[in-house]
C-alpha positions in Angstrom: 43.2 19.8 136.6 43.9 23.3 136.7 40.3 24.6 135.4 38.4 22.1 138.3 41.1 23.4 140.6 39.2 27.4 139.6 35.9 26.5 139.1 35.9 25.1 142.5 37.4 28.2 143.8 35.0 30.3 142.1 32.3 28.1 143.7 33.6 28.5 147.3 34.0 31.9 147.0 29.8 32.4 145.2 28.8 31.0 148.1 30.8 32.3 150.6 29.8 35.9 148.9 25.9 35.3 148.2 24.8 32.9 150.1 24.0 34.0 154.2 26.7 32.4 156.8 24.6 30.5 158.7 23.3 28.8 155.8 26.4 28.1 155.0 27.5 26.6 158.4 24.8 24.3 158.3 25.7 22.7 154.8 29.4 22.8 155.7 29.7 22.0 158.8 33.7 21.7 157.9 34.1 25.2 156.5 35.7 27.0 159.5 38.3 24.1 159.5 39.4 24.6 156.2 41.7 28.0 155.6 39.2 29.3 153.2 39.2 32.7 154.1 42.4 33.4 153.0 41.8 31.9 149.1 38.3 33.5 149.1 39.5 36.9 150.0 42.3 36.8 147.4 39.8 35.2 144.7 37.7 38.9 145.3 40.4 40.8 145.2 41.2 39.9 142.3 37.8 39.6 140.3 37.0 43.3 141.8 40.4 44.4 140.3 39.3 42.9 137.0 35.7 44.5 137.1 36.9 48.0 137.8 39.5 47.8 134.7 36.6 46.3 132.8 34.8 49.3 133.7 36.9 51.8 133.3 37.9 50.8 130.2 33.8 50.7 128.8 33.5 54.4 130.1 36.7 55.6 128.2 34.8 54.1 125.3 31.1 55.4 126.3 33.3 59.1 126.7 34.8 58.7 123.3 32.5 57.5 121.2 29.9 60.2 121.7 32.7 62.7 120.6 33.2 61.3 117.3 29.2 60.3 116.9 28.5 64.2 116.9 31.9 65.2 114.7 30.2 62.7 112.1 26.7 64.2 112.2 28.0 67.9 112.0 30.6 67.4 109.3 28.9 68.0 105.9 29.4 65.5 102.7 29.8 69.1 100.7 32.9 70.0 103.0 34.9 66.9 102.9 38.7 67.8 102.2 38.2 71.0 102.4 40.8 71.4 104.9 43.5 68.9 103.1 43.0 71.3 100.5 43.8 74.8 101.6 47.0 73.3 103.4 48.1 72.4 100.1 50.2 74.8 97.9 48.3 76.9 95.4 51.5 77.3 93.2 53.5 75.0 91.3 56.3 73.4 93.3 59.0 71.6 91.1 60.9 69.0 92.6 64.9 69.1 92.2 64.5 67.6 88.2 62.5 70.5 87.6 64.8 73.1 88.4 68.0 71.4 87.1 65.6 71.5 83.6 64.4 74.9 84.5 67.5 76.7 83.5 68.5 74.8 80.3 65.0 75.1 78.9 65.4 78.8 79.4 68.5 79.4 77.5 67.3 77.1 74.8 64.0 78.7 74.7 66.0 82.7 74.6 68.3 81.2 72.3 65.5 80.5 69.9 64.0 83.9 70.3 67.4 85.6 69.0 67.5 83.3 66.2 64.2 83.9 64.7 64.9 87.6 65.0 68.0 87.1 63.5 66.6 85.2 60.9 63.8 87.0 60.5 66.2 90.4 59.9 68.8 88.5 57.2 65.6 87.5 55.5 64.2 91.3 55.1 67.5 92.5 53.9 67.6 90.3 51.2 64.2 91.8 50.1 65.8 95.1 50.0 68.3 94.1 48.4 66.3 92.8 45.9 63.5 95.6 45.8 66.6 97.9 44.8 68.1 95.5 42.5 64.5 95.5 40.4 64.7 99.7 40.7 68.3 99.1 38.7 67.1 96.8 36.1 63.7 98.2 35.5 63.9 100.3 32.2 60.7 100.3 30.7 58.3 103.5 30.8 55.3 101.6 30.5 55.0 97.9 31.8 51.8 95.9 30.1 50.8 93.3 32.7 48.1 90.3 31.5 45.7 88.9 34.1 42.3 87.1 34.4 39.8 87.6 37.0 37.8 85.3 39.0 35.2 84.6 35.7 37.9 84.0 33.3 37.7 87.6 31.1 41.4 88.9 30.6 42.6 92.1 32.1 45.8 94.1 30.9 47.3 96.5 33.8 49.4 99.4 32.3 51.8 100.7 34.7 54.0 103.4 34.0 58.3 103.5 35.3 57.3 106.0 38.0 54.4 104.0 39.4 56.5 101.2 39.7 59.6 102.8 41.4 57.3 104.9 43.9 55.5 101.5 45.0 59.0 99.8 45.4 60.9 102.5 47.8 57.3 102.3 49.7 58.1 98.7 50.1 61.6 99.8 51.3 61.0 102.2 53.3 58.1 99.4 55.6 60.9 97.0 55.4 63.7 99.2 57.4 61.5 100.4 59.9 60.3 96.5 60.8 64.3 95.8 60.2 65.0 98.8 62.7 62.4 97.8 65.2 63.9 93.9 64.7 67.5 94.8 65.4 66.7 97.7 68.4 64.8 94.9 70.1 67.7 92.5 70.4 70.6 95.3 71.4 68.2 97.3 74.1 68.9 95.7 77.4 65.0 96.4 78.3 63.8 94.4 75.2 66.3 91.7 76.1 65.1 91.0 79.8 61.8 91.5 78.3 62.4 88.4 76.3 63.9 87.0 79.2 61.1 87.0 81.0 59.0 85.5 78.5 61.3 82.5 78.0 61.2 82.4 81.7 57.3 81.9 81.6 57.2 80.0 78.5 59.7 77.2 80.3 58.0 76.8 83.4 54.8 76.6 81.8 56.6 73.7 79.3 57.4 72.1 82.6 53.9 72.2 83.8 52.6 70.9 80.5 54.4 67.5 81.5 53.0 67.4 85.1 49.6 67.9 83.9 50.2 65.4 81.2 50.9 62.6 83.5 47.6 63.7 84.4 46.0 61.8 81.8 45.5 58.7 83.3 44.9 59.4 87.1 41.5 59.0 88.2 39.7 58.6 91.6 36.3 56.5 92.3 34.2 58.7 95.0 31.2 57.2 96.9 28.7 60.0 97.0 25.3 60.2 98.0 23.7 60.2 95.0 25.9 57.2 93.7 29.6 56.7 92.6 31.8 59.1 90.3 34.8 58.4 88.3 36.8 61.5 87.9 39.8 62.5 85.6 40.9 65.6 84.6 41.6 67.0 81.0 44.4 69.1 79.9 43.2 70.5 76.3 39.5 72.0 77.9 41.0 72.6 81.4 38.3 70.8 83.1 37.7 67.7 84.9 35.4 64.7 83.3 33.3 62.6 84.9 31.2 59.1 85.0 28.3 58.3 86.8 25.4 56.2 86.5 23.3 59.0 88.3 22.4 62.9 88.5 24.9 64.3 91.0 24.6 67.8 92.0 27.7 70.5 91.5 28.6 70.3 95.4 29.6 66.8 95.5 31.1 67.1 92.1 33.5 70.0 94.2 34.0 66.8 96.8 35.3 64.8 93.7 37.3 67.1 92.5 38.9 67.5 95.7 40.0 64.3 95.9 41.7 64.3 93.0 43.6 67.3 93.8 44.7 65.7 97.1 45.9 62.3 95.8 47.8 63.8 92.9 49.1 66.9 94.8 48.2 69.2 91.4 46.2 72.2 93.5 46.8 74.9 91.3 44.1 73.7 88.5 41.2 73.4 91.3 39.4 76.7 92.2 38.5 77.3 95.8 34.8 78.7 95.4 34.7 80.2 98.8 38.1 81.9 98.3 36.6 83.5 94.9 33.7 84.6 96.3 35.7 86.4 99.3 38.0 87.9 96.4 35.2 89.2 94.5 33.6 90.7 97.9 36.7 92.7 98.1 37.2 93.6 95.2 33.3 95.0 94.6 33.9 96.6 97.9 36.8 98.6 96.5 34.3 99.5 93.3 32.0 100.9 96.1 34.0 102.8 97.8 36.0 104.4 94.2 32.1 104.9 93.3 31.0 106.7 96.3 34.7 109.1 96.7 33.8 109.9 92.6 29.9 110.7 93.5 31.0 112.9 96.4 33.4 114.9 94.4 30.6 115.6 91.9 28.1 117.1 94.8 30.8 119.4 96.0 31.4 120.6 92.6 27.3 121.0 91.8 27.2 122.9 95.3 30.3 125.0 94.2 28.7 125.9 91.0 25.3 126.9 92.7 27.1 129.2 94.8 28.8 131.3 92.3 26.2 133.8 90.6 24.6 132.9 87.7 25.0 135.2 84.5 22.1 137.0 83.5 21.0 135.8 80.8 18.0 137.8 78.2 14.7 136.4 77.7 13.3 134.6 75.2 10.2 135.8 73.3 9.8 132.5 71.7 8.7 129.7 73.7 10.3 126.2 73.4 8.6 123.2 73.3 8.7 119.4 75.4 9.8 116.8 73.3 6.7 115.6 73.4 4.6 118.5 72.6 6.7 119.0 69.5 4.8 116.4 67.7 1.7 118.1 68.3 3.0 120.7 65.3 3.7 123.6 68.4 0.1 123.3 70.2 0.6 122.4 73.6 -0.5 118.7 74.7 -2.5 118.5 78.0 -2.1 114.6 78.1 0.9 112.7 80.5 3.8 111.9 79.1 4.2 107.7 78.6 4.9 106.1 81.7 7.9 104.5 80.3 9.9 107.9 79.4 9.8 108.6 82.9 12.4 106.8 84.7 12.1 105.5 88.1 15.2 106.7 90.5 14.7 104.1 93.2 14.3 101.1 90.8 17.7 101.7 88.7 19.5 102.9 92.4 18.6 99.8 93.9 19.7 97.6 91.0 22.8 100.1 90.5 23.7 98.9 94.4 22.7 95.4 94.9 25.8 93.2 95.3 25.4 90.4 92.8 27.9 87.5 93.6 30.1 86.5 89.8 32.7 84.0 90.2 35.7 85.1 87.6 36.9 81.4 87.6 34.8 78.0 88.6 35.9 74.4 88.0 34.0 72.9 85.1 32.7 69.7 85.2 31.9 67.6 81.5 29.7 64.2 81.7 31.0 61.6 80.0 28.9 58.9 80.3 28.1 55.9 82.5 30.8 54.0 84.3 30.4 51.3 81.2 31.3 54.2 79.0 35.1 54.6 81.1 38.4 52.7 79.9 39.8 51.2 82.7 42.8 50.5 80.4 45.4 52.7 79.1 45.3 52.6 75.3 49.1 52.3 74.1 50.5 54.3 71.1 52.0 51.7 68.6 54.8 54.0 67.7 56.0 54.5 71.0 55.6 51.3 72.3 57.4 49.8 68.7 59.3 52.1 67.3 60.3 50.4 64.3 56.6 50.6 63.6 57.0 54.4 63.0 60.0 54.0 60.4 59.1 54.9 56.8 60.6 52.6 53.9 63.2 55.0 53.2 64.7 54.6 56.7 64.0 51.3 56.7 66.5 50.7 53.3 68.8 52.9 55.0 69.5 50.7 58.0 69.5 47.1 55.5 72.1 49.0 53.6 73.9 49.8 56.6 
């Protein structure tokens, strides 16, 4: 009831809008009588309210669209997350695990340093102690000592008490200076922090070792242009490998590698080309400017040197000879000397100066294969996953027995 109820509405008010009055008098001859004017007036408020939102709402669109249209076309495949990227962190940041394990892998770590040393020392004075108990014992002038060489022919060393002795107290005397060099290092306070340090390093890269060896089994599937890439990093070559059933180019491989860096928040193994090149800009720049300070220098000194007098110095009767005319047996030689003796100024200037561009570190990127070639599955070590599998039969009696 209530859609005939509009339609015929709508109708009223079509022809009441469209269609010329008198026209409409004469086939409603009834249509003043009716209060239609006030329904028909409302009915075109409303549908002009509703065409004007319409429209607004299809130019917000038409505005925005265009906007986004052009962003598309100007952004490059080759600089995708580019900008995710440098707002990441290039250093390591632990998380609150980490740096409770931080500490206590640092002790542990100096704690073994100062053993082995210790060790190392107890170990050295039993060889002295030794070394001088063989000096006591050792009686005999001459010592007769069989051996065979590599062919099998006998050979008898003859060694006399004094030979002996001397080689012995050598042997001593190499073993306290390492002893003193062993036991100096542990009670200086500067050797100390030095090892400090270097437990320091050697813990947090330990902790880095077992981020990057989640790493193993994170990849990411990128849709390039010239096809899909399955991407994964390895720890043991520092690089990242990839699959792909087509050629792609270095620059999308950067793209790629991107990613991955971005979804598992490890930026510090991915190398920011453009970063390296400004790097090495500045630092040739620097070369430059060391090379031209060093250059001027050696003018002013030339320029010094012509302008104090020269000795005088006695001539020669004897004439000397080119290196070239002195193959001639003295006699002078009319002909040019080879054109590659001479050396051309400009050429090795210009290639002395020219700025060649040499990245000190790149990612690397290894090809594995086709996608068939990847393992979607993650291949599971028997002795972690069972450990009774790693027990020997020894350890196996021992628990029965228990």
């Amino acid at each position: 009831m209530i859609d005939k109820a509009i339609f015929f509405i709508w109708v009223i008010w079509y022809f009441y809008k469209y269609i010329p009055h008198n026209l409409l008098l004469n086939i409603f001859p009834l249509v003043n009588v009716f209060p239609l004017n006030n329904i028909l007036n409302f009915w075109d408020d409303l549908t002009e309210w509703d065409t004007t939102t319409d429209n607004d709402s299809e130019t917000s669109e038409d505005e925005t669209n265009p906007i986004e249209e052009k962003f598309k076309q100007e952004m490059k495949y080759e600089d995708k997350y580019l900008d995710d990227i440098r707002k990441l962190n290039k250093e390591w940041i632990f998380t609150d695990e980490e740096n409770n394990e931080l500490p206590k892998l640092i002790e542990t770590i100096y704690k073994g340093y100062i053993d082995s040393r210790l060790q190392k020392s107890s170990d050295i004075a039993k060889q002295i102690l030794e070394l001088q108990k063989e000096i006591e014992d050792d009686k005999d002038t001459i010592n007769f000592v069989e051996d065979t060489d590599e062919e099998g022919d006998e050979l008898i060393d003859k060694s006399t008490l004094e030979e002996r002795n001397k080689e012995r107290h050598l042997e001593i005397e190499n073993l306290q200076k390492e002893l003193h060099e062993i036991m100096t290092e542990i009670n200086n306070e500067e050797s100390i922090s030095e090892l400090r340090k270097q437990a320091e390093e050697e813990a947090t890269q330990c902790i880095i070792d077992k981020r990057l060896d989640r790493l193993t089994n994170c990849y990411v599937i990128e849709k390039t242009p010239n096809g899909n890439v399955i991407m994964i990093y390895q720890k043991d070559r520092g690089s990242f490998k990839y699959y792909s059933d087509h050629n792609i180019p270095y620059r999308y491989l950067e793209v790629v590698g991107r990613k991955y860096v971005k979804f598992f928040d490890c930026r510090p193994i991915f190398v920011d080309m453009e970063e390296e090149l400004r790097l090495f800009e500045e630092k040739w720049e620097k070369e430059q400017e060391v090379k031209k300070m060093k250059e001027e220098e050696k003018k002013m000194k030339e320029e010094d040197a012509k302008n104090t007098k020269p000795v005088e110095q006695k001539k020669n009767v004897f004439a000397k000879f080119k290196s070239y005319n002195k193959d001639a047996g003295g006699k002078i030689s009319m002909a040019a000397p080879p054109k590659n003796s001479i050396p051309n100024k400009s050429v090795t200037e210009n290639k002395e100066n020219e700025k060649v561009l040499l990245k000190e570190r790149a990612n690397r990127y290894t090809y594995e294969g086709k996608f068939a070639n990847f393992n979607f599955l993650q291949k599971i070590e028997r002795k972690v996953f069972n450990k009774k599998l790693g027990l020997s039969f020894a350890d196996f009696k021992r628990i029965q027995q228990k």
